[in-house]
C-alpha positions as CSV (number, residue, x, y, z in Angstrom):
1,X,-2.5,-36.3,-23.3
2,X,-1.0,-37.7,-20.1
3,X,2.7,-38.3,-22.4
4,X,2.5,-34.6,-23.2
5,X,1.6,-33.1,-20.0
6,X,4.7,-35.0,-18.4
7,X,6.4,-34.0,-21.3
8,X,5.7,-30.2,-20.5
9,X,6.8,-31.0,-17.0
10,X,10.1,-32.4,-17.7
11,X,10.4,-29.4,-20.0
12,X,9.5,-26.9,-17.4
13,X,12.6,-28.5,-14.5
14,X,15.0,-28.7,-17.0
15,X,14.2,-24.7,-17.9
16,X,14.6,-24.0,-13.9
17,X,17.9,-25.8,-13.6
18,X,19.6,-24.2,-17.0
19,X,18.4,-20.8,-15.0
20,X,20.4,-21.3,-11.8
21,X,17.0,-22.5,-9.9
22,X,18.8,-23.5,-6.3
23,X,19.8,-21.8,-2.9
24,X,21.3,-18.8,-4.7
25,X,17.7,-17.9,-6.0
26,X,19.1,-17.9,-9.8
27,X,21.9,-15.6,-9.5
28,X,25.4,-16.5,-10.8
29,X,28.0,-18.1,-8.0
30,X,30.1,-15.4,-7.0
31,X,33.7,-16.1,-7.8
32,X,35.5,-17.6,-4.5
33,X,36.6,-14.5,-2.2
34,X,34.5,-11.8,-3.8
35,X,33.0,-9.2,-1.1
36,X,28.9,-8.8,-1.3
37,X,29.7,-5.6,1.1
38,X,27.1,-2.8,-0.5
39,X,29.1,0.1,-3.1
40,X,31.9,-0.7,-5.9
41,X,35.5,-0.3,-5.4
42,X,38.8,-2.5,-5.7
43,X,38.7,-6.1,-4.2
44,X,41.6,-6.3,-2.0
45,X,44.8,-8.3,-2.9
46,X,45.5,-11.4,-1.3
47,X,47.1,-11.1,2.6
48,X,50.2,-13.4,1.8
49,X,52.2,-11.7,5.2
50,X,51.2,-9.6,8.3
51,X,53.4,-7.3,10.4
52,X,53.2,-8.4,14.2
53,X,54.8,-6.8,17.4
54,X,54.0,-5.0,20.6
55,X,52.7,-2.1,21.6
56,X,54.4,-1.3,24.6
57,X,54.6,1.5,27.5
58,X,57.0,3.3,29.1
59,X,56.9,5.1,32.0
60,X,54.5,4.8,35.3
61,X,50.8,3.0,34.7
62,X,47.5,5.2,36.1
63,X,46.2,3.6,38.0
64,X,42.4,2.3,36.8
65,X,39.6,5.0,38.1
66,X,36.5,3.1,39.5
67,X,33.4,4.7,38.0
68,X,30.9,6.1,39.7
69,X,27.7,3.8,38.3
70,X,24.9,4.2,41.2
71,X,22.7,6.4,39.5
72,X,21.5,3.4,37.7
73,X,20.3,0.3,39.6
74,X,20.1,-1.8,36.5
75,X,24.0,-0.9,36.5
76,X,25.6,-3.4,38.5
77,X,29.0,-4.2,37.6
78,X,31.9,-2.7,39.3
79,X,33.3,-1.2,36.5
80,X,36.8,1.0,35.7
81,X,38.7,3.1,33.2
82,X,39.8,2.0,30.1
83,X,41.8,4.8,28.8
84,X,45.2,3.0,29.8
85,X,44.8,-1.2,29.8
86,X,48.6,-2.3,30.1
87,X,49.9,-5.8,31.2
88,X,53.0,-7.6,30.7
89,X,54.5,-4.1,29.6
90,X,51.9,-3.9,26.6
91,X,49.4,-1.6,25.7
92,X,45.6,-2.7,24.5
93,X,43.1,-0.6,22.6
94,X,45.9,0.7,19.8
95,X,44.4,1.3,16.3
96,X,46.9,-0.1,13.7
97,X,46.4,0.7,10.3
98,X,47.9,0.9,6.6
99,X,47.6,4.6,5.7
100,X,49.2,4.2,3.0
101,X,51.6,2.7,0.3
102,X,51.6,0.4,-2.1
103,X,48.5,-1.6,-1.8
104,X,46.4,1.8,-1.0
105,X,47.6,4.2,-3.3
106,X,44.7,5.7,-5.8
107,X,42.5,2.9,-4.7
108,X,38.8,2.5,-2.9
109,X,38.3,-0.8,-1.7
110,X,34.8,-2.7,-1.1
111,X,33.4,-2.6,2.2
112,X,33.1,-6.4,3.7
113,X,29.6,-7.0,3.9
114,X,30.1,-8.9,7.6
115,X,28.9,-6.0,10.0
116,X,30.9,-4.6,13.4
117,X,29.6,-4.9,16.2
118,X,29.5,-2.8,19.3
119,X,28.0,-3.9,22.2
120,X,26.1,-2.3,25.7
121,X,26.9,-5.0,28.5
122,X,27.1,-3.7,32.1
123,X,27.2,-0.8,31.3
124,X,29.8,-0.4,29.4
125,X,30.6,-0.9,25.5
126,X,32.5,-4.2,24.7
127,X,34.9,-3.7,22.8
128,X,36.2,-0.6,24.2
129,X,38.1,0.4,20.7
130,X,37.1,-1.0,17.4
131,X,38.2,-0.6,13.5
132,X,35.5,-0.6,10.7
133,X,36.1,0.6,6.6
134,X,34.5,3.1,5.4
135,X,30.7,1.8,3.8
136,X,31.1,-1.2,6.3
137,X,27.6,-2.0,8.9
138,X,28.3,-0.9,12.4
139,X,25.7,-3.2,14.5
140,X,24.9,-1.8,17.6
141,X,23.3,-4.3,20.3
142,X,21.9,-3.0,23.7
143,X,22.3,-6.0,26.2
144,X,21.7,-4.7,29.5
145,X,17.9,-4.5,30.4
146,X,18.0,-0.3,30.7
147,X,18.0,2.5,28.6
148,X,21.5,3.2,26.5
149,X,22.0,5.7,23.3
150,X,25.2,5.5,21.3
151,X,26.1,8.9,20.7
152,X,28.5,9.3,18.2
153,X,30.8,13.0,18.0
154,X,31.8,12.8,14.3
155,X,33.2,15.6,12.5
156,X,33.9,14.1,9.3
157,X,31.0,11.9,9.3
158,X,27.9,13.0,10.5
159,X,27.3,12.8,13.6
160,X,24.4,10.8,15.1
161,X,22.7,10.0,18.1
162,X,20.8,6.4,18.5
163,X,18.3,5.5,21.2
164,X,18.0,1.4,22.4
165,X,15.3,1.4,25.1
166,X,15.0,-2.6,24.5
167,X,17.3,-5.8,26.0
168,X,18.1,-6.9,22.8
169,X,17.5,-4.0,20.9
170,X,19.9,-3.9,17.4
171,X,20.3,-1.1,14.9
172,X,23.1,-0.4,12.3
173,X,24.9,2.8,11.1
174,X,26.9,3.0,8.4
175,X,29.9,5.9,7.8
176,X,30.7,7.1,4.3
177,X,34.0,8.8,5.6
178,X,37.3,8.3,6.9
179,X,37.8,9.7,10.2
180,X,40.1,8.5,12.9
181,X,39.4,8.4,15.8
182,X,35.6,9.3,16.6
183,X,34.6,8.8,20.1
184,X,31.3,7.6,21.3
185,X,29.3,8.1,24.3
186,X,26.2,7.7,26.3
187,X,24.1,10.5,27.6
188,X,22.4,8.8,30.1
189,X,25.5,6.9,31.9
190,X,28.4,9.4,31.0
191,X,30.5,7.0,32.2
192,X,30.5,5.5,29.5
193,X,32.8,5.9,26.5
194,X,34.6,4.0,23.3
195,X,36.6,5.0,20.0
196,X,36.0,4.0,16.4
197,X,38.8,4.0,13.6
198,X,36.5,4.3,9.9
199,X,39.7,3.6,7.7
200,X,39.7,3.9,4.5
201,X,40.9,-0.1,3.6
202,X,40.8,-3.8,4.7
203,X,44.2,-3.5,6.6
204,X,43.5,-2.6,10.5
205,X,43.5,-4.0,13.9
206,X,43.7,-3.7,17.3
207,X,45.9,-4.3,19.9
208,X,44.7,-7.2,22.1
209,X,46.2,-7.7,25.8
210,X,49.7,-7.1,26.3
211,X,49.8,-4.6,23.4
212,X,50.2,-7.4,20.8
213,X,48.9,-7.1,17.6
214,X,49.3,-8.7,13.9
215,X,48.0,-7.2,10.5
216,X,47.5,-8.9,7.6
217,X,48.8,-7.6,4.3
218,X,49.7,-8.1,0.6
219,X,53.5,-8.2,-0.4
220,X,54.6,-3.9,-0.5
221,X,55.6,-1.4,1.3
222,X,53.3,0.5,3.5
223,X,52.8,3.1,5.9
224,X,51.8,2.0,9.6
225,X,50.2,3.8,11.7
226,X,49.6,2.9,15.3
227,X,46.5,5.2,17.2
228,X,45.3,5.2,21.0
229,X,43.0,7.4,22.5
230,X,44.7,9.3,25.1
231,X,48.7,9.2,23.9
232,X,48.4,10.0,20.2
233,X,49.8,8.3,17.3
234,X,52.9,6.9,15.5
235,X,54.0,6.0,12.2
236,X,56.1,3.5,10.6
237,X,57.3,2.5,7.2
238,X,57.6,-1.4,6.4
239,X,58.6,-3.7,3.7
240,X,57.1,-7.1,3.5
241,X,57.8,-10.0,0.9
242,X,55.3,-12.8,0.0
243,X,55.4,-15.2,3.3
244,X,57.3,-12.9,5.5
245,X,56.0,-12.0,9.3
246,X,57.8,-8.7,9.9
247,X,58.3,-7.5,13.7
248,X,57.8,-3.9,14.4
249,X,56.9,-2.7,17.5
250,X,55.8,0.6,19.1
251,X,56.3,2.0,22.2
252,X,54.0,5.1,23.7
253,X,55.2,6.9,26.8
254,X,53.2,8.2,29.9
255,X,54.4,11.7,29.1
256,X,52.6,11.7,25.7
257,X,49.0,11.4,27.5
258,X,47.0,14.2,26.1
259,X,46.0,16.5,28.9
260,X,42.4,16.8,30.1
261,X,42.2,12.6,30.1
């Protein structure tokens, strides 16, 4: 009796292993690369170049605004304008993205399934401008130990309006459309403000300080296009071969500011 009990046993583990009994909780491996983001679509080509430059200004910088943050003692931080962050002759906070060509065309990619995340610190959202696809999380995270709401004034999308009364406090949103840009605010400290890009494919950035930026691409040609809140937007068309790092910059002028920011 004992023989066939261990018998039954040994029986039993080598059933569990044939069935894929490990850390994956007897699902297949997933093929190296492949995106566990929620909805079908196409998985996106391998990134073997990028398109780099600078974003630069022309013409004579504002000068940062200090905001006006008293009516909230738990708001601290001396805190100012983002609209217009240059340095070293570069522009930060510029939405680059393919919209379109051949890497795009007649396709619908996968959203990643790592979330984005915007974040209520000081009063103030870190980062200021941020790029998410289409199905992709957005993770917002109050840190500051007052009441926030995101606020979100979609047109595309619809809009919505969250509430974080917690330090700590994290909820997700997710937007099923296109739409560039989409602005976001709070209603209790209307000083504060930030702008989301929901593109359409994996191929966006933003430009970091000194207006530099690099985005990652297959080998094609492609439409650029390079957005920023308060001086519009510009295009480009590029070619890029397997390996090649392709320069092309943009430049935005003070006289393009949009009037009323």
């Amino acid at each position: 009796m004992r023989k066939l009990s261990l018998l039954v046993c040994s029986l039993l583990l080598l059933s569990l292993a044939a069935c894929g009994g490990g850390n994956n909780n007897g699902l297949p491996d997933l093929p190296a690369g492949t995106s566990t983001g929620g909805g079908g679509g196409d998985a996106a080509p391998a990134t073997t170049a990028s398109v780099m430059g600078k974003i630069s200004f022309e013409g004579e910088v504002p000068k940062p605004v200090k905001l006006q943050t008293t009516a909230d003692p738990a708001c601290k931080k001396e805190l100012f304008t983002e609209d217009t962050k240059v340095k070293d002759g570069g522009l930060e906070n510029v939405i680059i993205y393919v919209s379109g060509g051949d890497a795009v065309a007649g396709k619908s990619f996968a959203p990643p399934s790592t979330p984005v995340e915007i974040n209520q610190v000081d009063c103030h959202y870190i980062p200021h401008a941020l790029v998410l696809q289409v199905g992709q999380k957005l993770s917002i995270k109050n840190s500051d130990m007052t009441l926030h709401n995101i606020h979100a004034f979609a047109e595309v999308n619809a809009p919505f309006n969250t509430g974080q009364a917690v330090q700590g406090l994290v909820t997700e949103h997710v937007f099923d459309k296109k739409e560039v840009l989409l602005p976001v605010k709070c209603d209790v400290h209307k000083w504060m403000g930030a702008f989301i890009a929901v593109v359409d494919n994996p191929f966006a950035t933003v430009s970091t300080e000194g207006g530099k930026y690099e985005l990652k691409l297959p080998a094609g040609k492609f439409e650029i296009t390079a957005i920023h809140e308060k001086y519009g937007k510009q295009t480009a068309m590029v070619e890029v071969k397997d390996g090649d790092h392709t320069m092309t910059d943009f430049k935005f002028k003070a006289s393009d500011a949009k009037s009323g920011n």
